[in-house]
N, C-alpha and C positions, 0 to 999 in steps of 0.2 A: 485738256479741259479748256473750256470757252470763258471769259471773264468778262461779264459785259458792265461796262463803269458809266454811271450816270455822274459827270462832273459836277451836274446842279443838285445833289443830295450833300444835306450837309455841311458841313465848312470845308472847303474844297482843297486849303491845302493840307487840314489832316485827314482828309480823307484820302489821298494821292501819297502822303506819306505813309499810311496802314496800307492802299496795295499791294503797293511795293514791296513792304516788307512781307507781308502773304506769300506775294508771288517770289520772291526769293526763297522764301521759307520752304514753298510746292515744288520749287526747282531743286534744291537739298534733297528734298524724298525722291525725288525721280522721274516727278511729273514733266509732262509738255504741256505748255500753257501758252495760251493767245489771249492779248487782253486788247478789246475793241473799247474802244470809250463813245459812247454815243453823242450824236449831236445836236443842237439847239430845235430845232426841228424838232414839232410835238410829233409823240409816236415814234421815234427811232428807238427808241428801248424796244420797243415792244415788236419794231421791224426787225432789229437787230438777232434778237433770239427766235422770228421768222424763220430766217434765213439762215442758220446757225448749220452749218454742214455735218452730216449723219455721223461724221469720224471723231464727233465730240461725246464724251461717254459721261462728262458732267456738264451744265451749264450754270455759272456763278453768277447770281444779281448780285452788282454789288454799287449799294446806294441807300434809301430808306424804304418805307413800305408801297411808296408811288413805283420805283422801280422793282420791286418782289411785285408786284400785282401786272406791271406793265410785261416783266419777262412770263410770269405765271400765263399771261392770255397769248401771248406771242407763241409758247409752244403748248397751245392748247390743241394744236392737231396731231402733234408727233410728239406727246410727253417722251422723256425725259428726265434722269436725276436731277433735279435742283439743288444746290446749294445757297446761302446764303456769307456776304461777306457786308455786315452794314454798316452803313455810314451816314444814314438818317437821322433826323428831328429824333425822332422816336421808338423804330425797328421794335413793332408790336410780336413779329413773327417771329425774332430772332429771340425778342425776350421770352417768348412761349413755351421754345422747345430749350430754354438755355445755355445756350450759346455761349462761349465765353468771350473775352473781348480784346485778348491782346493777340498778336500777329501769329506765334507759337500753336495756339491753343486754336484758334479759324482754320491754320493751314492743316493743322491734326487731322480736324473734322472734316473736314473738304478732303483730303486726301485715304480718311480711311475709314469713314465713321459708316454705319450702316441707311440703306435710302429706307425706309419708312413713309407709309402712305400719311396725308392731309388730304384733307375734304375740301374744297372750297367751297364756296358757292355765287349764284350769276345772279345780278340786278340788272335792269338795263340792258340783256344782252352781255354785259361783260362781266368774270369771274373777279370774286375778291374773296380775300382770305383770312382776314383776321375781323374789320368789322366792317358795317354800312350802317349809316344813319339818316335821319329825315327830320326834320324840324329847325331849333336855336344850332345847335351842332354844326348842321351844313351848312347852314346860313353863314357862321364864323368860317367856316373849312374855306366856302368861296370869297369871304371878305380878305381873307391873308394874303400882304401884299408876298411872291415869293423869293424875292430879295429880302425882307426882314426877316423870313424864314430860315433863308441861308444864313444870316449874319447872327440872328439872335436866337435861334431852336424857337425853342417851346415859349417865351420872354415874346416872341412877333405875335402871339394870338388874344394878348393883354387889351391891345387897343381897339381890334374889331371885338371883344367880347363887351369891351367898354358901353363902343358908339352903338353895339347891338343891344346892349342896357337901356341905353337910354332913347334910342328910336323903337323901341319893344312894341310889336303890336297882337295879340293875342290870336293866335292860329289855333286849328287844332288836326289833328292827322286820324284817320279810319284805318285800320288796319284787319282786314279779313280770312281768318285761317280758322279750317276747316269747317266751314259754314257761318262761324261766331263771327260777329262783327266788335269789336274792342277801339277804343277814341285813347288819344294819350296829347297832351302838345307835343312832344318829344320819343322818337323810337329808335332802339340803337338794336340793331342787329346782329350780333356778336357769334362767332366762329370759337375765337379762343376766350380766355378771362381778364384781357387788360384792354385798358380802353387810356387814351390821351397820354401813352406812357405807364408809370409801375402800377396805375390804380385801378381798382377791382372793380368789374361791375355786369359781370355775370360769373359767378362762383364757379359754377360746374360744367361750365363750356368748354370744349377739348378741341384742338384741333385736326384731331386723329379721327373727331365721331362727323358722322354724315346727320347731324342734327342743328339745327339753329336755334339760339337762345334771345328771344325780341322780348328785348327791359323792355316794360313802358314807362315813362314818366308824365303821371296824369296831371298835376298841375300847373297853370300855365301863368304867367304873369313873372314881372321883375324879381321881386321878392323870392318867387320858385325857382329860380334859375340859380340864383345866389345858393340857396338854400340847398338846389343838388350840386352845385359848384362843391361848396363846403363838405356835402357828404363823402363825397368822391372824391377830395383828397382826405379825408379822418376815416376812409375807406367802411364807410356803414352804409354809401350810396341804397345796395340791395335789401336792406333791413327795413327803410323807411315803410310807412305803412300805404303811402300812393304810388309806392314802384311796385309794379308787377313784374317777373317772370315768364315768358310760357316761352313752351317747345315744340316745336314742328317743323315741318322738310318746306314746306311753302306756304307762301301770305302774301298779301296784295296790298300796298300801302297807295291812298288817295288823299286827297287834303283838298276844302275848296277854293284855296289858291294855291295852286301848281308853286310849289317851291324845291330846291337843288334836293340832290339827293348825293351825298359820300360816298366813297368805298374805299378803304384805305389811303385815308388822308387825300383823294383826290374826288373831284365832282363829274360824277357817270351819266347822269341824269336828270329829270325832276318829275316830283309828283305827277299823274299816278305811275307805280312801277309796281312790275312781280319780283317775287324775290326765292328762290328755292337752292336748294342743297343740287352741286353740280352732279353731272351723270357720271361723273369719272375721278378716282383721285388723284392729285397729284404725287410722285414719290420727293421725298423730300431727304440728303444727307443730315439725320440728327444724332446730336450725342448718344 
């Protein structure tokens, strides 16, 4: 098995120290393991699992959701079992299919657990898998410096959510699927059910189904932001009476100022974009 290690996911030396102990742990069972660590060069994740020679029977992302999406497109021509080993801010994918978290319990999985398919889906020309967003969301996603990322997790998005408070200037995003045209300030596109880490904000989203779940968050101003901030951690985000739900395979998001567009934790785009359910799934080792 291939082990591809994004150094910059993370807090780097415990993420270097969980490796390790993986890859010892793989080497116990029986496995042959090659661990590439990618390098500063944008895109070498994504080259890296390119390039990944056919004698590999698993290939491991192992980083946060930037590198599960970077390796996920890189063997988008010659899938492949993926694995996961995370070492992310937040490892939306890992939290999904439950993963466990110590070095023991990763190398289990990696080494025996069954490959099961996952759906992704493409914005932008590029596949993401857990969620994509357009509005206050990306705006914050491309503010984070990625140095306080690495140093301080989920604590580095405090201050770009701040100064986006307080420069707030009211947008709004069209979102068009299956004829309907629907406005929201804010759309999160969701594959599975966790959004920013452990908190809920599409209930019924799987990442097993070839369907997409686009929350709307129709109101827009300071005060709304706080307001879905607040719901989304007391986890009632999807109850409010201005979020909507809807489901379908593709939708077209437009805004009349082109602004960034996410896709797991990283910026793919911006406004307008399509956004649909991939033609192929990916297989994935899950508990």
């Amino acid at each position: 098995m291939l082990i591809i290690a994004n150094p910059a996911a993370g807090r780097a030396r415990s993420g270097s120290l969980l490796t390790d102990r993986v890859i010892a742990a793989l080497e116990r069972r029986g496995c042959a393991v090659v661990l590439r660590r990618a390098g500063a060069a944008l895109g070498d994740v994504e080259r890296l699992a390119r390039e990944a020679e056919p004698d590999f029977d698993v290939v491991v992302a192992a980083g946060g959701d930037g590198t599960v999406n970077a390796v996920v497109n890189g063997l988008a021509a010659a899938p492949r079992p993926l694995a996961l080993l995370p070492l992310g801010t937040v490892n939306l994918l890992a939290r999904e299919i439950g993963l466990p978290r110590h070095a023991e319990g990763l190398a289990a999985v990696i080494a025996t657990a069954p490959s099961r398919p996952i759906w992704p889906a493409r914005v932008g020309g590029r596949l993401f898998v857990s969620v994509a967003s357009g509005g206050f969301d990306a705006e914050m996603v491309a503010a984070v410096d990625p140095r306080f990322k690495r140093r301080f997790g989920r604590l580095a998005f405090v201050w770009p959510i701040l100064r986006g408070l307080w420069r707030y200037r009211a947008s709004e995003i069209s979102l068009r699927m299956d004829g309907i045209e629907h406005r929201a300030a804010l759309v999160v596109v969701a594959k599975g059910r966790y959004y920013a880490g452990p908190f809920v904000a599409a209930p019924a989203a799987r990442v097993a189904d070839p369907v997409l779940h686009l929350v709307l968050l129709r109101r827009s101003g300071r005060l709304a932001v706080l307001r879905y901030l607040a719901a989304l951690v007391l986890g009632v985000l999807p109850r409010l009476r201005d979020v909507v739900i809807l489901r379908g395979a593709a939708a077209r998001l437009s805004a009349d100022t082109p602004g960034p567009v996410e896709a797991d934790g990283e910026i793919v785009a911006r406004l307008p974009v399509d956004i649909a359910v991939s033609d192929n799934p990916v297989p994935l080792l899950q508990p």
